[in-house]
Each structure stands twice: as C-alpha cells, then as structure tokens.
N, C-alpha and C positions, 0 to 999 in steps of 0.2 A: 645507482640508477639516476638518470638523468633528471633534476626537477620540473615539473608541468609547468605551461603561463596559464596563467589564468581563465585567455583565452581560449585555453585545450580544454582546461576544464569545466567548460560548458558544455562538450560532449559527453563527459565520465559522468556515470550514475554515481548515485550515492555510495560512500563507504570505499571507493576505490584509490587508496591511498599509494599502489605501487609507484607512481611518479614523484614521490614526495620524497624521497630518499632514508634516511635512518633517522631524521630527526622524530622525536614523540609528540603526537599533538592529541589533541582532543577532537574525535572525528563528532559534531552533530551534522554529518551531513547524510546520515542515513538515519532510516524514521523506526529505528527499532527504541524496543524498550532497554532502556541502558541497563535494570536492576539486571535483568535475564542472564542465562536463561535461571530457573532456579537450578538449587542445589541439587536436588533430586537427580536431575538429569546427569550431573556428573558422576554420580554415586552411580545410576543406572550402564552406565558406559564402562567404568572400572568393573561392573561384573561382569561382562561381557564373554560368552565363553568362544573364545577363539574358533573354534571348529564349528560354528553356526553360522560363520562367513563362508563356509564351504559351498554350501549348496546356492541355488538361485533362489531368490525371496517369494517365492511360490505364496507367502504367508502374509507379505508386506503392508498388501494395498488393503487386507481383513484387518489386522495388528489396527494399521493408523484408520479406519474407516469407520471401523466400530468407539473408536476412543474419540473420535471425533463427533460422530453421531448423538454421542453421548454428552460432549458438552454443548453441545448446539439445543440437544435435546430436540434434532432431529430424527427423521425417518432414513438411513444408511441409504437403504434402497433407491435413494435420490440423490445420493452423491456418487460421484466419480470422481478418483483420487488421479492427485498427476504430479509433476514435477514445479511445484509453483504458481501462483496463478498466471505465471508470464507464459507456464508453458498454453492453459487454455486461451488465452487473448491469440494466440499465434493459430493455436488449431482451429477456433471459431471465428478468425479470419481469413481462413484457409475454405471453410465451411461455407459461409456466405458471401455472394459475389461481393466482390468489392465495389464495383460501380453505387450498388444498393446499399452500401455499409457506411457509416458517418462514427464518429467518434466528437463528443462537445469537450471541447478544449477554451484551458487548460488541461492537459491530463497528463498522466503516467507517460514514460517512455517508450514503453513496449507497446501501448497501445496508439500513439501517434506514427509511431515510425510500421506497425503492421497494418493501420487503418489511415489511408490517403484523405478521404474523406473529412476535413475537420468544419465542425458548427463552431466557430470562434466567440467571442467578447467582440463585443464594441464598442470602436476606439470612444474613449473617452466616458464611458459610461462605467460606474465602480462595479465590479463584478461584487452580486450576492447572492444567498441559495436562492430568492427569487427570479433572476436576474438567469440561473443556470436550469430553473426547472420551465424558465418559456423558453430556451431554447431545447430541451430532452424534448417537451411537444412540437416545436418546428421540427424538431428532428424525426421525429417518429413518425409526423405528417408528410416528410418527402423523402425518409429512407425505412428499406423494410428491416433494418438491424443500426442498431443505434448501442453506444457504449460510452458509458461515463465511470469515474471515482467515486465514490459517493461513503465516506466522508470523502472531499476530493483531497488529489495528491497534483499539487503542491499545497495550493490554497489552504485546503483544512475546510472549507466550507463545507456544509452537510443538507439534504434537500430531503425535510423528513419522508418517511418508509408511504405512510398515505398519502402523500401528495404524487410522489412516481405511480402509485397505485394507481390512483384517480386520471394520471397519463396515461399508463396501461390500459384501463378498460376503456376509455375514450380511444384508442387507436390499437383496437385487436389486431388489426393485422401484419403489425408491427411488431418488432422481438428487441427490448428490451436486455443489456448485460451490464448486469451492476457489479462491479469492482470493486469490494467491498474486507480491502485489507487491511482497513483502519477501524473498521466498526466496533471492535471490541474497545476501543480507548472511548467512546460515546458513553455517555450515561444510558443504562440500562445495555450497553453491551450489544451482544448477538439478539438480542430480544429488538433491535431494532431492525434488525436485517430484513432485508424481501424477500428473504426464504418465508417468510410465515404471510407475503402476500396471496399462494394459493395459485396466481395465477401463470398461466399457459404460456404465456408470451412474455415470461421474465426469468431469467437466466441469472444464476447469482454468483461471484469468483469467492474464494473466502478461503484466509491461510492462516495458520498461527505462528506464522515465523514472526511477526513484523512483534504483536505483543508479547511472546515467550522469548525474543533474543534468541530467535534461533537460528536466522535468515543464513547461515552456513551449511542448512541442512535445504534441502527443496521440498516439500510438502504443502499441499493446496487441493482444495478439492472445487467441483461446478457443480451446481446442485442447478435442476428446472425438474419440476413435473411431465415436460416431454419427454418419453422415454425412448423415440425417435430419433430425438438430437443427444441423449444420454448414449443411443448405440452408434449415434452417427462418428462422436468424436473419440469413444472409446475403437470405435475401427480404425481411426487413424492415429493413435498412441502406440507408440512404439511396446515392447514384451514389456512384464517387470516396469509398472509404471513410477514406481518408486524404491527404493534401497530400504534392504532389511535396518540398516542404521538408521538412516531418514525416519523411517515410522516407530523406530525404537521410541528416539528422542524426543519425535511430536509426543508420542502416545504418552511416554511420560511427565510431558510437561503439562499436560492436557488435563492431567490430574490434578494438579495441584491447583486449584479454586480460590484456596486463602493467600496461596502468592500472589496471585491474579487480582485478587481486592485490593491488597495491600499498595502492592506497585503501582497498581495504577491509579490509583491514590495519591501515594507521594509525589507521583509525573505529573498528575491533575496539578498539584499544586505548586510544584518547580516552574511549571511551563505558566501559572498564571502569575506567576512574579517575574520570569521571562520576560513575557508581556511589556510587563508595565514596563521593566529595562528597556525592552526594544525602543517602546512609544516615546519614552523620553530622548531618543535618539534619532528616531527615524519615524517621520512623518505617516507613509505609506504602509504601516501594519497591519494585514489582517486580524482584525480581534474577535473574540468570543465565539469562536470554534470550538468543537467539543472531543479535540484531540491533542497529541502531545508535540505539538511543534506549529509553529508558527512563519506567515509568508511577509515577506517583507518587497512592499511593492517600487524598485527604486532604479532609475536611469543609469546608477553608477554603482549596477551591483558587481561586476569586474572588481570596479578599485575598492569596495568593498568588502571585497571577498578576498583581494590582496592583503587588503590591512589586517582582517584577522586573522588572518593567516599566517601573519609575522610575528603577531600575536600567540599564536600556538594552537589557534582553535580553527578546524575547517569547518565551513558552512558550506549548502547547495546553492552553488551560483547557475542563474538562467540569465541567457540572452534574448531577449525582443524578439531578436533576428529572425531565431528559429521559428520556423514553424510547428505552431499545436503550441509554442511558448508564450510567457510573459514575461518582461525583464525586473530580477529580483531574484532575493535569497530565501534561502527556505533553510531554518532553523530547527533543529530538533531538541529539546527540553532536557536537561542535562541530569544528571542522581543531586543529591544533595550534595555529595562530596566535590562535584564536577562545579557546583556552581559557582563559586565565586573565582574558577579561571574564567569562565564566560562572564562575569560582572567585569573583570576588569581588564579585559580583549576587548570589548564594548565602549567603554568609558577611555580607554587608551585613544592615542593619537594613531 
C-alpha cells in the first residue's frame, strides 16, 4: 500500500495506519489506553461458544446496558446503547435542525464534519477551560442544541461538571450534548460526568472503548432524563443496536475495576513525564489536563509529524486550515514499555 503524505494525513482519524505500508511503528495517534484491553477479555472471547453467533443479538443491548449501568452506577433505564458515541453525534444531529445546532470547537471529527455550525477560539487568544465554557454560554444563548468534548478531544482541557451546570440552568431552553469519551481518565472518573447533573436539558455521549482498549469493538451509550429524545433517537437506530460480540467484550471489560485503577494510574503518570518531554521541545503544549495525551499547539505540525514519523512513532497531526481545527499534534501517553521510543523520536533530529 501506497505511503500517505502527511498532508493526507490531516484527513485520517486516529489509529488509521493502512497508508503506512508494513513498516511497524508505534501508533500514539489514537487516544486509547494502551495497557487494554485487560486480559479477561481475551479469555472471555476464547470461550465463546460458536453456535451463540447463530441467532440475532436479541440480548446484546440488555448484556452491555446492564454492565454498564453498573459501573456508572447509573440508572439503565436512562441509557440508550448504540454503535459508538460517533454513531449518537450523527443521529442527534439528524434530530435537531441544523440551522439551530452549533458545536464549540476545537472538537472531535464526527462532530464538526455533522454539526456546520462551529463557536471557534479566538485568533490569538490561548484557549482554556475558561476560555471554552464562555463560549458553551454564547452558544447556548444563540443556538437551541450546542455540543462540545468535555474532557475536550484534541485539547485535553476539561470545563468542570458544575460550571456546564450553572450554563445549563441559566439557558433552559437550550439542549446541552456533552461528549464525554475521555471522562474516565479524569480524577474521580465517571463521578465527574453530567449524567449526575439531573438536568432536562443535558444530554450525555459516554463509551468505554477509549479506556478499556477496546475501540475495535463499537459500544456507547446517550443517557438524558428526556425520555422524548431517549424515544426519539432510539426510532431512528437501526434493529440490533449493537453485536452480541460488541457487548460481550464491553460487558467484560466493564468488570474489571482493579485494571481500571491500575492503568490509569501508570498513563496518569507516563503522560505527565510526556509532558515535561514535550515542553522541553515545543513551546506551545497544552499542560495540566487531566487525561492521557497531550496537544501540542504548532505552525509546523506537518513537518513535525513527518519527523516522527521517520522516527517510528505516529502522532495526530491537524491543519489550521481545517475547519472546527487548530494547527498541532495531539499525542497520546505511551505504556511504560513504549516510552523511551517516544523519548528518543522526540529528541531526534
């Protein structure tokens, strides 16, 4: 296969290495947890009794709903399970007109490229979670469905749970979609989510692919207290919202609590030695975010992104250009084992 330029790879999402040919590199350019998934899950899949592939997953969406409910140590009945959370960004901007729809960018791919609408950064002004929760309120004052990352993707910045809150109920008539597929790498986890804000007007995405290493599997659920918009967007889901596999693998990953510590643990701490690597290298890093990858804000993330990549290591390169973009690399925090090829991809010419 033919190798990407660099320039291509400003389109490809994270992790999309087919361009790259046979050579072996070290991918941080997708924001999974690298320990993952655990071992359980493997073991769960070798027992797998062949003839349970037979029928249609009639069972699927209860298997991964209940197993999830469970670590959220939410209420089931408020989730709706689907194909990722790329697939509800798509169906709830299908949902709400678009004219009325904004999305604050920086943001995720799927939710620029389905939401036209972007409340950007302004030139020249450093983007910080304060900097992104006065624009959610400009946003929510001139559009009736507003969507953000939160921790954000690329950035990493994070706009605590009570302060969107405090947006919220200042602009009820507003609908609120937090994207919320990094929140478990935050200290205190899903306890920070805005599922536990209660309110009407806020809509939550939430996956465990991204922390469990599972992101090959599709599982995601949207939880809101409207049960309106919980019937609205389950009428437009296709049968079988998810694969009896899919919910196998979440549901057992799901269990495991002490891997969950653990990992995300060691990432905590891989990623804040990261850090300090990057800063000594590259002026424009986002720091002290409370996830496992880090944005690196730079005019020359192309050639950047070329060097490490000769290097052996791919990173997430963005163009300026783009729109809903900023121009920069987006880093993802490597195992222990992984780090000292990113120490010296880094430090290399």
């Amino acid at each position: 296969m033919t190798r990407t330029t660099t320039a291509e790879a400003t389109e490809w999402q994270g992790g999309d290495l087919r361009a790259l040919g046979e050579q072996a590199y070290l991918d941080l350019g997708t924001c999974i947890n690298r320990y993952g998934p655990p071992t359980s899950v493997g073991s769960a899949l070798r027992a797998v009794d062949i003839r349970s592939l037979r029928a249609h997953p009639y069972d699927a969406e209860e298997l991964f709903v209940s197993a999830y409910a469970e670590y959220l140590g939410a209420d089931g009945g408020e989730l709706v399970a689907g194909r990722g959370i790329t697939e509800f960004i798509r169906l709830l901007s299908a949902h709400f007109p678009a004219r009325s729809t904004a999305v604050v960018t920086p943001d995720y791919t799927d939710s620029i490229r389905w939401i036209t609408n972007h409340v950007g950064p302004t030139a020249g002004v450093p983007e910080t979670a304060e900097t992104r929760a006065a624009r959610v309120a400009y946003a929510m004052r001139h559009y009736d469905c507003v969507l953000l990352s939160n921790p954000n993707n690329p950035l990493g910045l994070y706009v605590p749970s009570e302060e969107l809150a405090a947006i919220c109920r200042a602009n009820s008539g507003s609908t609120l979609i937090v994207d919320e597929a990094y929140i478990d790498f935050a200290d205190g986890g899903s306890r920070r989510s805005m599922i536990w804000s209660g309110l009407g007007n806020v809509v939550v995405l939430l996956s465990p692919n991204k922390l469990f290493g599972i992101a090959g599997t599709r599982t995601g659920v949207m939880w809101t207290p409207d049960a309106a918009l919980r019937a609205a967007i389950r009428a437009r889901q296709l049968n079988w919202s998810i694969s009896y596999l899919d919910a196998l693998v979440a549901a057992e990953a799901l269990r495991n609590l002490g891997w969950v510590a653990h990992s995300r643990s060691r990432l905590s701490a891989t990623a804040n030695r990261m850090e300090a690597l990057l800063c000594a290298r590259y002026p424009g890093v986002v720091t002290g975010v409370p996830v496992h990858y880090r944005f690196v804000y730079t005019e020359d993330a192309e050639r950047e992104h070329e060097r490490l990549l000769r290097h052996g290591v791919v990173v997430r390169v963005f163009s300026g250009s783009q729109a809903g973009r900023v121009s920069g690399l987006r880093i993802t925090a490597p195992t222990e084992a992984e780090y000292p090829v990113l120490a010296a991809a880094l430090r290399g010419d």
